[in-house]
PDB file of the backbone (N, CA, C, O) and the ligand in Angstrom, with CONECT records:
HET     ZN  A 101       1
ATOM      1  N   UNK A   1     111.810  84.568 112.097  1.00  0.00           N
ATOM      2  CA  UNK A   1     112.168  85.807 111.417  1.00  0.00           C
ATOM      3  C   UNK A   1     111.603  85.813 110.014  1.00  0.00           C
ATOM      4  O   UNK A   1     111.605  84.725 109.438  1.00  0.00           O
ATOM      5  N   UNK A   2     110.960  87.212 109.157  1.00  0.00           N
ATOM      6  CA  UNK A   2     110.091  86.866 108.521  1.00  0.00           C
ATOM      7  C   UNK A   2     111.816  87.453 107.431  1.00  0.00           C
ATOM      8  O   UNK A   2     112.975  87.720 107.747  1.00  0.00           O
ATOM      9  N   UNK A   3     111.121  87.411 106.277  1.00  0.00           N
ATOM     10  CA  UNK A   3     112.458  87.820 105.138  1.00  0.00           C
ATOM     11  C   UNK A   3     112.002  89.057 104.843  1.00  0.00           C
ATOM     12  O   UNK A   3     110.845  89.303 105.185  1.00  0.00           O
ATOM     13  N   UNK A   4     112.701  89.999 104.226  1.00  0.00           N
ATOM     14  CA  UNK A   4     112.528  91.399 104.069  1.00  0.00           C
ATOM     15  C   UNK A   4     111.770  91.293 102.907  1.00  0.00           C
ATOM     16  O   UNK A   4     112.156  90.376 102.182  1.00  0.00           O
ATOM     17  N   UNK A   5     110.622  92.055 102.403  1.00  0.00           N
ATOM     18  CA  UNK A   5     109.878  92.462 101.368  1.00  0.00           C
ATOM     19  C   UNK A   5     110.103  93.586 100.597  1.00  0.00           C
ATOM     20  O   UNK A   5     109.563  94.692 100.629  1.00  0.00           O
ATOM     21  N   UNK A   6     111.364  92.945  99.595  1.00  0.00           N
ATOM     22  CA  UNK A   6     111.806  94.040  98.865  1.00  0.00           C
ATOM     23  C   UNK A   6     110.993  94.407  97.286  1.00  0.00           C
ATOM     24  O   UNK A   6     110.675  93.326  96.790  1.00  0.00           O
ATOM     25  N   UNK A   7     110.603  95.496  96.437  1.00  0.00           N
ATOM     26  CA  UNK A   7     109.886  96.041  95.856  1.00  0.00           C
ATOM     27  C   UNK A   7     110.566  96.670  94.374  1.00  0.00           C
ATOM     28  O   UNK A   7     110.229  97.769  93.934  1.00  0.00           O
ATOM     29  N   UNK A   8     111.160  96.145  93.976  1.00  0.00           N
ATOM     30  CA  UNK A   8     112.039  97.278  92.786  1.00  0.00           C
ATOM     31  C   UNK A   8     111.226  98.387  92.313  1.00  0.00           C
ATOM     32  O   UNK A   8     110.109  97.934  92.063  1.00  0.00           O
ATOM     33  N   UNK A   9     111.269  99.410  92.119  1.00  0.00           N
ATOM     34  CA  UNK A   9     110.394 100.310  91.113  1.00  0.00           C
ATOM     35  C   UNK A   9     111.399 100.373  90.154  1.00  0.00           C
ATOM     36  O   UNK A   9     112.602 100.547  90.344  1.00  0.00           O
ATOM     37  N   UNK A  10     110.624 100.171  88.796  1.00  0.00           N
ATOM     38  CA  UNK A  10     111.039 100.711  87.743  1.00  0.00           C
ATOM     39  C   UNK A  10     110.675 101.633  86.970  1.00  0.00           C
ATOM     40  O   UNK A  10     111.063 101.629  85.801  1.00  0.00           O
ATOM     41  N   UNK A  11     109.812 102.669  87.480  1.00  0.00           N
ATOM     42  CA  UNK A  11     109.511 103.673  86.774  1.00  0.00           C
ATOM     43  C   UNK A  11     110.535 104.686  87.702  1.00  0.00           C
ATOM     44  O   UNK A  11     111.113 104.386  88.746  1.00  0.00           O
ATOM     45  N   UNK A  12     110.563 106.161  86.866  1.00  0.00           N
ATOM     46  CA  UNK A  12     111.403 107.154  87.730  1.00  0.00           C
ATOM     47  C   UNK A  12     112.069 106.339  88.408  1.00  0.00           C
ATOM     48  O   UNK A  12     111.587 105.954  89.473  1.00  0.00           O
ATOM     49  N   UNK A  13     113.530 105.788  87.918  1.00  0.00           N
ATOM     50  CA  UNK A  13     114.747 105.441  88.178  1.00  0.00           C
ATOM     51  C   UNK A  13     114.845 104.457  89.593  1.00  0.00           C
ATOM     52  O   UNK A  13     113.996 103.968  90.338  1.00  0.00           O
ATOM     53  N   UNK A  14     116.409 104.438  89.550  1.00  0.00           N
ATOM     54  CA  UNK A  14     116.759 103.565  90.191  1.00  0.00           C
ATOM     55  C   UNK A  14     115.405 103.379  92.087  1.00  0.00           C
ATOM     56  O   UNK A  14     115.587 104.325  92.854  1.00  0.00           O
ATOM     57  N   UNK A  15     114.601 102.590  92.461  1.00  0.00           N
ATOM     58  CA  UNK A  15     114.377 103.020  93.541  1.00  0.00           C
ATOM     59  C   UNK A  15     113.329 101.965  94.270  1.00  0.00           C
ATOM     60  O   UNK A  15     112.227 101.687  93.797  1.00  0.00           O
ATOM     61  N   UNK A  16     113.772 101.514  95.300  1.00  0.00           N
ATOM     62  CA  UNK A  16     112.689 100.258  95.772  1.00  0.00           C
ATOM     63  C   UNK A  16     112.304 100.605  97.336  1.00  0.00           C
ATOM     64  O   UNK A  16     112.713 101.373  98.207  1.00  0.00           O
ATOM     65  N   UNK A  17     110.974  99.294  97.147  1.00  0.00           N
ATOM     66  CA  UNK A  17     110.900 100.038  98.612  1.00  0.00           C
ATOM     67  C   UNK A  17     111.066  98.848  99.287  1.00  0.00           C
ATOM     68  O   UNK A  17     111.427  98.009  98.461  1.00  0.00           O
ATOM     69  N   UNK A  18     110.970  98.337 100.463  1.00  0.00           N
ATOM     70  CA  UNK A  18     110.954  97.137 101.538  1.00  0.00           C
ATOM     71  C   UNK A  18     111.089  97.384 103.171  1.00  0.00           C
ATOM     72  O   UNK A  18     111.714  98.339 103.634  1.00  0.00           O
ATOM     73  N   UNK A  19     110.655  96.745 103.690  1.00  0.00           N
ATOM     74  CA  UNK A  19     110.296  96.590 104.716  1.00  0.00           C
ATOM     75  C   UNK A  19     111.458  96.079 105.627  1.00  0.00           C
ATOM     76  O   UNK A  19     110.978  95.652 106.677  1.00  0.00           O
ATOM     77  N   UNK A  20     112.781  95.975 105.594  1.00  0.00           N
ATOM     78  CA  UNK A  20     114.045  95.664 106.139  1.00  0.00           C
ATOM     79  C   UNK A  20     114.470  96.730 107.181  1.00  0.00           C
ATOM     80  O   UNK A  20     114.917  97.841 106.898  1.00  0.00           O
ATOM     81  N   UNK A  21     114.229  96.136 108.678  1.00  0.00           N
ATOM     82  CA  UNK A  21     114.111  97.377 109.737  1.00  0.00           C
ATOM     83  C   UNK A  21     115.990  97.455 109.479  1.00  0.00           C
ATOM     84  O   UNK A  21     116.730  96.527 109.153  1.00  0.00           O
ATOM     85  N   UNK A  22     116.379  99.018 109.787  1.00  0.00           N
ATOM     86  CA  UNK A  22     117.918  98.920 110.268  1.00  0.00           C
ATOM     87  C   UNK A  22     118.201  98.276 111.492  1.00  0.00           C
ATOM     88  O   UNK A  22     117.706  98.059 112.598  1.00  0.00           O
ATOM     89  N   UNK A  23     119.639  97.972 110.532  1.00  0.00           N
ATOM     90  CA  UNK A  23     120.512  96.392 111.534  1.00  0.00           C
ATOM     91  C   UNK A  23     121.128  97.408 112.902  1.00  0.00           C
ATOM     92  O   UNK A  23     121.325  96.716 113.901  1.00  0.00           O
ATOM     93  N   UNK A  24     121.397  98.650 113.065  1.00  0.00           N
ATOM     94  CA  UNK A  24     121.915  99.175 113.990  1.00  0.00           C
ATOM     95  C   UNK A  24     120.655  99.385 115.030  1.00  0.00           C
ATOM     96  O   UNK A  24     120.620  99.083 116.223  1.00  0.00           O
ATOM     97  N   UNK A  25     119.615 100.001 114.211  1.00  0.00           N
ATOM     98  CA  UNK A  25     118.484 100.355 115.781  1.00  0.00           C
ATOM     99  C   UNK A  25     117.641  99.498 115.851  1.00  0.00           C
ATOM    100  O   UNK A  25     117.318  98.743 116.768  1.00  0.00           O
ATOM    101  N   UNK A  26     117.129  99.683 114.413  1.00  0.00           N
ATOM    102  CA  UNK A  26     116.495  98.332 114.344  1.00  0.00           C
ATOM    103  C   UNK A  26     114.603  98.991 114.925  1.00  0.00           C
ATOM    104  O   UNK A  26     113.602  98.435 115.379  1.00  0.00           O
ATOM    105  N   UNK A  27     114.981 100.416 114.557  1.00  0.00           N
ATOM    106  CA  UNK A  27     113.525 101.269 114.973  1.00  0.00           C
ATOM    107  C   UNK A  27     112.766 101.760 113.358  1.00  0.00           C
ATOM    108  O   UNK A  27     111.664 102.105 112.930  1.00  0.00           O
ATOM    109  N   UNK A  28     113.834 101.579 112.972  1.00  0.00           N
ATOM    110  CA  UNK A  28     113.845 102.963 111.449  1.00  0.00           C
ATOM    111  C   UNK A  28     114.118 101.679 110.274  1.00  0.00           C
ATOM    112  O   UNK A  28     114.727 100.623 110.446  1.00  0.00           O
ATOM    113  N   UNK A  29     113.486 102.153 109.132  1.00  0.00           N
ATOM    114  CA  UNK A  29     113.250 101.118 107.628  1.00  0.00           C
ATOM    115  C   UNK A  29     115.109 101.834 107.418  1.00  0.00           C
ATOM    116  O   UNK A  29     115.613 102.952 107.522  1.00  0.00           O
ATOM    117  N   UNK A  30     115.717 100.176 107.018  1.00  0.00           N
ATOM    118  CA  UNK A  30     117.386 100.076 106.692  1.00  0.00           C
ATOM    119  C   UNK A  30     117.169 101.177 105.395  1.00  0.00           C
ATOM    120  O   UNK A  30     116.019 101.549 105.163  1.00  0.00           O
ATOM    121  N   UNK A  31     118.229 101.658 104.610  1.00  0.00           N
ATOM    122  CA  UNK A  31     118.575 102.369 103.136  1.00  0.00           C
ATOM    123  C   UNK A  31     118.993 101.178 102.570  1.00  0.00           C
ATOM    124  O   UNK A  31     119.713 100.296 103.038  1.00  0.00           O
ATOM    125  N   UNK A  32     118.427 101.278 101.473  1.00  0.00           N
ATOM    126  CA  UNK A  32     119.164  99.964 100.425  1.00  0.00           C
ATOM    127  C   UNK A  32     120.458 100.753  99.600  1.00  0.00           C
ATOM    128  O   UNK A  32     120.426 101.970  99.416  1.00  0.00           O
ATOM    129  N   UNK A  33     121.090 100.275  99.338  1.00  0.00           N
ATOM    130  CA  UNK A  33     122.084 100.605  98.526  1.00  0.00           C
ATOM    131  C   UNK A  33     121.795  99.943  96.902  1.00  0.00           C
ATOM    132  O   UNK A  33     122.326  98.852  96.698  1.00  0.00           O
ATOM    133  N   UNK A  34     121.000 100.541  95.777  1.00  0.00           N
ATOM    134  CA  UNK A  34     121.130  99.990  94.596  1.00  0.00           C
ATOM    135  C   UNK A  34     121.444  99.033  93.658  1.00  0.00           C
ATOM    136  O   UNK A  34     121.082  98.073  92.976  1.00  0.00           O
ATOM    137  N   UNK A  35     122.794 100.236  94.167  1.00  0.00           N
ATOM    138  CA  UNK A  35     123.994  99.418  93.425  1.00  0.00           C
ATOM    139  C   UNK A  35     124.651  98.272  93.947  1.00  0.00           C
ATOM    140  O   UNK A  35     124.701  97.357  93.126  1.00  0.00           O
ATOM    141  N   UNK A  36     125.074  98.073  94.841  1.00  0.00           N
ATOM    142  CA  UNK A  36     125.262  96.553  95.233  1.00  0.00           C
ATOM    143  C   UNK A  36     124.292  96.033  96.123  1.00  0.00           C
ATOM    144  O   UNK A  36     124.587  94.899  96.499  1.00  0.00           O
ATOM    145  N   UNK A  37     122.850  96.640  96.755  1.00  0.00           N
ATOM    146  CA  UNK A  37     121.777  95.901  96.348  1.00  0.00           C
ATOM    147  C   UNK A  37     122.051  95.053  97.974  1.00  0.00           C
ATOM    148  O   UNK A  37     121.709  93.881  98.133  1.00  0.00           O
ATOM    149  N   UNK A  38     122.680  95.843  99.024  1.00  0.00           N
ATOM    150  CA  UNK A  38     123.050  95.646 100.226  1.00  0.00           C
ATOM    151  C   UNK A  38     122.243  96.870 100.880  1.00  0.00           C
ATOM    152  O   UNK A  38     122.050  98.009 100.453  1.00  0.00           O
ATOM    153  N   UNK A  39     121.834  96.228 102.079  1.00  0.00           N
ATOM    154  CA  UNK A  39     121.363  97.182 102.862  1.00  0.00           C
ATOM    155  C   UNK A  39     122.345  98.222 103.865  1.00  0.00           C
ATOM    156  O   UNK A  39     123.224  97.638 104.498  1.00  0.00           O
ATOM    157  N   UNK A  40     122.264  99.374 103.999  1.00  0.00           N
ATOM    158  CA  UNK A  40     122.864 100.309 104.809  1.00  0.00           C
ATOM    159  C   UNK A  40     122.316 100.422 105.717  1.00  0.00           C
ATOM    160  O   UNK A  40     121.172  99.979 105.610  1.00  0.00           O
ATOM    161  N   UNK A  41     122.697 101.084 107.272  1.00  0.00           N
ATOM    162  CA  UNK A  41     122.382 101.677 108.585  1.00  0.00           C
ATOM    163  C   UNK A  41     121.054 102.674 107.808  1.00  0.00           C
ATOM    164  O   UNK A  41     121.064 102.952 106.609  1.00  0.00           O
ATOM    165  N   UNK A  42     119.938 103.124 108.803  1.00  0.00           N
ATOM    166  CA  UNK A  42     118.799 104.184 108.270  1.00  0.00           C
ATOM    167  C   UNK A  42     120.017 105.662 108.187  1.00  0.00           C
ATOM    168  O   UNK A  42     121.138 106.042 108.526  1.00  0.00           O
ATOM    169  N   UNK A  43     119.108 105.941 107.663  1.00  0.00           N
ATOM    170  CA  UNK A  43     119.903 107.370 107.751  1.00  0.00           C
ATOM    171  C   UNK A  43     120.453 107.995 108.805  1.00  0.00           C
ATOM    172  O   UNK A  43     121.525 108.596 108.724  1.00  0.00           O
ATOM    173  N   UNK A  44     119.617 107.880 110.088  1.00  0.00           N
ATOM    174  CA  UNK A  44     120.482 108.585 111.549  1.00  0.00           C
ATOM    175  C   UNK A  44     121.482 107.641 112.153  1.00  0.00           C
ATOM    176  O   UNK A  44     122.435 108.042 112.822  1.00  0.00           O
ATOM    177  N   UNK A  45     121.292 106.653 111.955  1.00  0.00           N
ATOM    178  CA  UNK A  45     122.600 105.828 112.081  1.00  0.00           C
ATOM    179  C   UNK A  45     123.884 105.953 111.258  1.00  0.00           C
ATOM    180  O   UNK A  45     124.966 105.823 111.832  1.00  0.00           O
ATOM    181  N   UNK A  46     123.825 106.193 109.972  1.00  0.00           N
ATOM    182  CA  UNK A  46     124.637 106.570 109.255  1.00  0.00           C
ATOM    183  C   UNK A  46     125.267 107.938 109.619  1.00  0.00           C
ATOM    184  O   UNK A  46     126.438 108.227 109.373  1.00  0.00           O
ATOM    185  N   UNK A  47     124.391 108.733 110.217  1.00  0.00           N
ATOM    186  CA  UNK A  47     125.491 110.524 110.826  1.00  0.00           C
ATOM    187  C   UNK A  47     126.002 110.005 111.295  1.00  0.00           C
ATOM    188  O   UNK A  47     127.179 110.232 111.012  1.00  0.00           O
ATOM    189  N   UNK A  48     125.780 108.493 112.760  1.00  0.00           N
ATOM    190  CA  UNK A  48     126.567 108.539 113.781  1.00  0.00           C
ATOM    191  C   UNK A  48     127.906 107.395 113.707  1.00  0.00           C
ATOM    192  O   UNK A  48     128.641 106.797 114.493  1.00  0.00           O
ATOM    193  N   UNK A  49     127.684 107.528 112.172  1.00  0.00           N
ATOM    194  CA  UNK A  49     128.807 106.567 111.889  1.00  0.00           C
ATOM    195  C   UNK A  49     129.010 105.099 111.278  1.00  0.00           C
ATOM    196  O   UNK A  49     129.894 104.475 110.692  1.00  0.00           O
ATOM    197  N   UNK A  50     127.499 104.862 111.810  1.00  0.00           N
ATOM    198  CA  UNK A  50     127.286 103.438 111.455  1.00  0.00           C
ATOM    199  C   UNK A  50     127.470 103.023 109.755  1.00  0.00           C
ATOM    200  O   UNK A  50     126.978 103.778 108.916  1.00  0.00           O
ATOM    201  N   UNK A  51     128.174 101.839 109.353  1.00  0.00           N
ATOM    202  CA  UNK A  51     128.589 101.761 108.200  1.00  0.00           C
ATOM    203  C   UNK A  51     127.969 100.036 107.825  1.00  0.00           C
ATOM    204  O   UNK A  51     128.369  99.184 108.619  1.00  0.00           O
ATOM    205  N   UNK A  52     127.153  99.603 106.816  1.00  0.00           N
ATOM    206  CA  UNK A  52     127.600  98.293 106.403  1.00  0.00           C
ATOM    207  C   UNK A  52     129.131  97.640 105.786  1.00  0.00           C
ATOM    208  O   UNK A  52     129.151  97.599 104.555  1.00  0.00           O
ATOM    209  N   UNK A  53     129.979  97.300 106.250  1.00  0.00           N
ATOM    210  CA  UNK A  53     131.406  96.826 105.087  1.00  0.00           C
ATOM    211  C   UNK A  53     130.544  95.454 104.950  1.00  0.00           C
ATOM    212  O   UNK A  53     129.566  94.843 105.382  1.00  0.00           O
ATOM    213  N   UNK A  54     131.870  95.412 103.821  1.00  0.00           N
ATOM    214  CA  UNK A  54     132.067  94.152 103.382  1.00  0.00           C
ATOM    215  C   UNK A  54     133.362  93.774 103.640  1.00  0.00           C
ATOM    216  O   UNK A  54     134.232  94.643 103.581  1.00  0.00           O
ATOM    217  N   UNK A  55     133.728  92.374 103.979  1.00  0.00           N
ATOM    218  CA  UNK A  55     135.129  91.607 105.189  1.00  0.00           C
ATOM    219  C   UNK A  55     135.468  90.685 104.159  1.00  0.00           C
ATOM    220  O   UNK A  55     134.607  90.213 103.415  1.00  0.00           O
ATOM    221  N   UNK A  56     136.598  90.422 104.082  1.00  0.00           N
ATOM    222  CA  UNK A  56     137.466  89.254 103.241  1.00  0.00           C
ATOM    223  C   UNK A  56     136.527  88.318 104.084  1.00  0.00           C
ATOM    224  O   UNK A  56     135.892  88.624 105.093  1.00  0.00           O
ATOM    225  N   UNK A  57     136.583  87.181 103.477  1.00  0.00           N
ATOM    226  CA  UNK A  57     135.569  86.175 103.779  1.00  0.00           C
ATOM    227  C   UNK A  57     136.652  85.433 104.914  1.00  0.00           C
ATOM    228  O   UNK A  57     135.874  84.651 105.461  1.00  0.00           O
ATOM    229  N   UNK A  58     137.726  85.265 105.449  1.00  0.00           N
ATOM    230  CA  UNK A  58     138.574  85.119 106.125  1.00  0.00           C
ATOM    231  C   UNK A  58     138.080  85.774 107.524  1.00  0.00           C
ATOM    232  O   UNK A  58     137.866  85.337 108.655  1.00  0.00           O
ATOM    233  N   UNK A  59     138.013  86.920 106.947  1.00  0.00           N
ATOM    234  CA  UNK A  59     137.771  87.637 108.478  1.00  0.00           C
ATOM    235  C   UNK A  59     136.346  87.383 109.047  1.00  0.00           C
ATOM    236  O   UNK A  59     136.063  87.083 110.206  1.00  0.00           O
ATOM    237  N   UNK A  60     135.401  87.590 107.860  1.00  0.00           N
ATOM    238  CA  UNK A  60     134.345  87.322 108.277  1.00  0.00           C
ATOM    239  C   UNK A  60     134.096  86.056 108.971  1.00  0.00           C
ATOM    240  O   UNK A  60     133.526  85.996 110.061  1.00  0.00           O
ATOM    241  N   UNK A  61     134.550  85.005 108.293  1.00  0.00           N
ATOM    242  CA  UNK A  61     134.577  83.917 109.579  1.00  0.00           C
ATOM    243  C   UNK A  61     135.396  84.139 110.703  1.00  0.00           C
ATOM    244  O   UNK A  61     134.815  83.431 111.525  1.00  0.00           O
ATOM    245  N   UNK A  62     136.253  84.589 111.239  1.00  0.00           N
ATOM    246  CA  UNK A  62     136.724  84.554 112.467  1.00  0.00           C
ATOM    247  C   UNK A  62     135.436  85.747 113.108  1.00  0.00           C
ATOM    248  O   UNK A  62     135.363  85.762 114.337  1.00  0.00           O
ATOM    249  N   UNK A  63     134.638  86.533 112.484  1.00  0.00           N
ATOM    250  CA  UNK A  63     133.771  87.295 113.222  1.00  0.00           C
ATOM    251  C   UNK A  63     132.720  86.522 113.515  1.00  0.00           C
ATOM    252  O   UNK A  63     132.269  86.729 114.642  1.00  0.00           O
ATOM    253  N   UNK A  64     132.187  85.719 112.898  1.00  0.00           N
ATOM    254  CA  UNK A  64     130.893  84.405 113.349  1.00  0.00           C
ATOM    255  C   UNK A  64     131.762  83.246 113.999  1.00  0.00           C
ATOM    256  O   UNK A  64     131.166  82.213 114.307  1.00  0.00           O
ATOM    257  N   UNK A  65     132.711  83.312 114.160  1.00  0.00           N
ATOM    258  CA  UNK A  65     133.281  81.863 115.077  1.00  0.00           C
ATOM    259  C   UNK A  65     133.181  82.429 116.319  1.00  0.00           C
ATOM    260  O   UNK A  65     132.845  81.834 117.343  1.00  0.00           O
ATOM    261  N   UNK A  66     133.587  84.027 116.181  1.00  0.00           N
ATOM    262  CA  UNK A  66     133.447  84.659 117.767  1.00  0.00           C
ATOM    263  C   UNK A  66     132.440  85.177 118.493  1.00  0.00           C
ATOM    264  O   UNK A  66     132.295  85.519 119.667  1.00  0.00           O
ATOM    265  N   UNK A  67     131.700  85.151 117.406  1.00  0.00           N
ATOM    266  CA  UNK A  67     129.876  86.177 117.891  1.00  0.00           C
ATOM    267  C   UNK A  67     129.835  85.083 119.451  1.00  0.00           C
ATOM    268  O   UNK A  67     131.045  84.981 119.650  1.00  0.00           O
ATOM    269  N   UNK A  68     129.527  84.716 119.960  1.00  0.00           N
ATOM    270  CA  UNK A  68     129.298  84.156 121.127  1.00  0.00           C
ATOM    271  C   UNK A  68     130.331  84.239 122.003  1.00  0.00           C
ATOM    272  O   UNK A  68     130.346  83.601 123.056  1.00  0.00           O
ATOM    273  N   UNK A  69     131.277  85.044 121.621  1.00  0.00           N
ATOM    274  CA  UNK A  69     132.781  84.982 122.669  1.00  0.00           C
ATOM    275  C   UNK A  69     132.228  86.244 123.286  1.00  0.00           C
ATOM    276  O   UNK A  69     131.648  87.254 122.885  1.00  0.00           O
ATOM    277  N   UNK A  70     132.752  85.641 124.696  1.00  0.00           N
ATOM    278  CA  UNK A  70     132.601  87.304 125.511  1.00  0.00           C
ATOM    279  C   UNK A  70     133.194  88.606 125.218  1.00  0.00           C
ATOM    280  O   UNK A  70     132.796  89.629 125.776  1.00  0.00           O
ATOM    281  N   UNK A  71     134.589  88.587 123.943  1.00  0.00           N
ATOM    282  CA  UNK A  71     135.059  89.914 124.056  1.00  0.00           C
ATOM    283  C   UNK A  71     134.157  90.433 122.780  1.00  0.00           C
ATOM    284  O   UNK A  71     134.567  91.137 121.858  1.00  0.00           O
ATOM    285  N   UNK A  72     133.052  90.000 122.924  1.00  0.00           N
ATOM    286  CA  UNK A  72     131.995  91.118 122.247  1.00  0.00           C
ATOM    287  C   UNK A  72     130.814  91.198 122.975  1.00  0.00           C
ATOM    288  O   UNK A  72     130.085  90.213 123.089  1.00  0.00           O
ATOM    289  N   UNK A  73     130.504  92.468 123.571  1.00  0.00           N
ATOM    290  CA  UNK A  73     129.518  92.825 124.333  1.00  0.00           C
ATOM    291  C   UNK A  73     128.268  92.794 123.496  1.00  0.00           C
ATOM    292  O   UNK A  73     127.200  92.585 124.071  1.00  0.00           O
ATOM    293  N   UNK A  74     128.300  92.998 122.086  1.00  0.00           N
ATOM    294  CA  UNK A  74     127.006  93.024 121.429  1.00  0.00           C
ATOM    295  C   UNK A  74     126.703  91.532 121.426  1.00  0.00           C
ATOM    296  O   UNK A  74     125.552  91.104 121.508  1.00  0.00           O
ATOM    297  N   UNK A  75     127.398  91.033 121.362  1.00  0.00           N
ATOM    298  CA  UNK A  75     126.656  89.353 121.056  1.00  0.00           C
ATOM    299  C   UNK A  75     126.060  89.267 122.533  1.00  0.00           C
ATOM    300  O   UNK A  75     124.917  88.821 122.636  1.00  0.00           O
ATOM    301  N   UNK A  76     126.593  89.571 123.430  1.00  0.00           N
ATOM    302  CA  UNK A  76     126.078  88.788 124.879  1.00  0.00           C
ATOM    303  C   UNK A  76     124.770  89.074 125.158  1.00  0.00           C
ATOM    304  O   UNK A  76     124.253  90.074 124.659  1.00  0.00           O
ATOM    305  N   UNK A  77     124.286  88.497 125.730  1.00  0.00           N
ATOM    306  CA  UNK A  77     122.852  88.526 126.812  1.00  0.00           C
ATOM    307  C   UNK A  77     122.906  89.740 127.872  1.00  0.00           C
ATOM    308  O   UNK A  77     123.767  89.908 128.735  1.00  0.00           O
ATOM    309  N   UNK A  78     121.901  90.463 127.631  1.00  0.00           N
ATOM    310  CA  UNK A  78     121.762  91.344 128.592  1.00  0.00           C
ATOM    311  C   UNK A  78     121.916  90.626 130.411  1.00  0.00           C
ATOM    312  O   UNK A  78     121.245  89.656 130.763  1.00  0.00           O
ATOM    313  N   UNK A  79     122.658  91.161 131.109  1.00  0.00           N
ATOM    314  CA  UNK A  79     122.842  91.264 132.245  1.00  0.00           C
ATOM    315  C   UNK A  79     121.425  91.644 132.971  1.00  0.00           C
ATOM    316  O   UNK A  79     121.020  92.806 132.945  1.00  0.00           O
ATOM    317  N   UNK A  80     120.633  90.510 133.675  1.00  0.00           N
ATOM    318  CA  UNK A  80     119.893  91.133 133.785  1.00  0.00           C
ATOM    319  C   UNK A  80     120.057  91.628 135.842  1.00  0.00           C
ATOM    320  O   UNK A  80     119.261  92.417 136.352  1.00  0.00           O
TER     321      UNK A  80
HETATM  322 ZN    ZN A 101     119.055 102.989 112.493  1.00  0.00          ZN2+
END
C-alpha cells in the first residue's frame, strides 16, 4: 500500500490536494477535512450518509480486536 500524497496549498486559503482514494468506495479522491486534517467519505458518499468519527480509544480497540469476527460482514472474505 503506497501512503497518500498529500499537497498543502498555501496560496488562496485553506486547501490541499492528494491522492487518498475514499475509504467508503474507494472509486472517488477522499475530502480532507482541514481542520483536523482527517480524511472524510468523497462527497457522494457523504449524501448517503457515510461519516468519518472519531471513537474513545476504548472502543476503538474493541473495533480492531473484532475486524476479523464474523459479526462484521465488511471485514469478511467475499463468499465466493
Ligand atoms: Zn466514496
Amino acid at each position: 500500500m503506497e501512503l497518500a500524497k498529500i499537497e498543502v496549498k498555501t496560496d488562496g486559503g485553506p486547501w490541499c490536494e492528494h491522492n487518498m482514494p475514499c475509504s467508503v468506495c474507494g472509486k472517488t479522491v477522499a475530502v480532507m477535512d482541514m481542520n483536523s486534517g482527517t480524511f472524510e467519505p468523497c462527497w457522494e458518499c457523504q449524501q448517503q450518509g457515510w461519516l468519518t468519527v472519531r471513537l474513545p480509544r476504548w472502543l476503538a480497540r474493541w473495533f480492531r480486536r473484532r475486524r476479523n469476527d464474523r459479526l462484521w460482514p465488511c471485514a469478511r472474505k467475499e463468499a465466493s
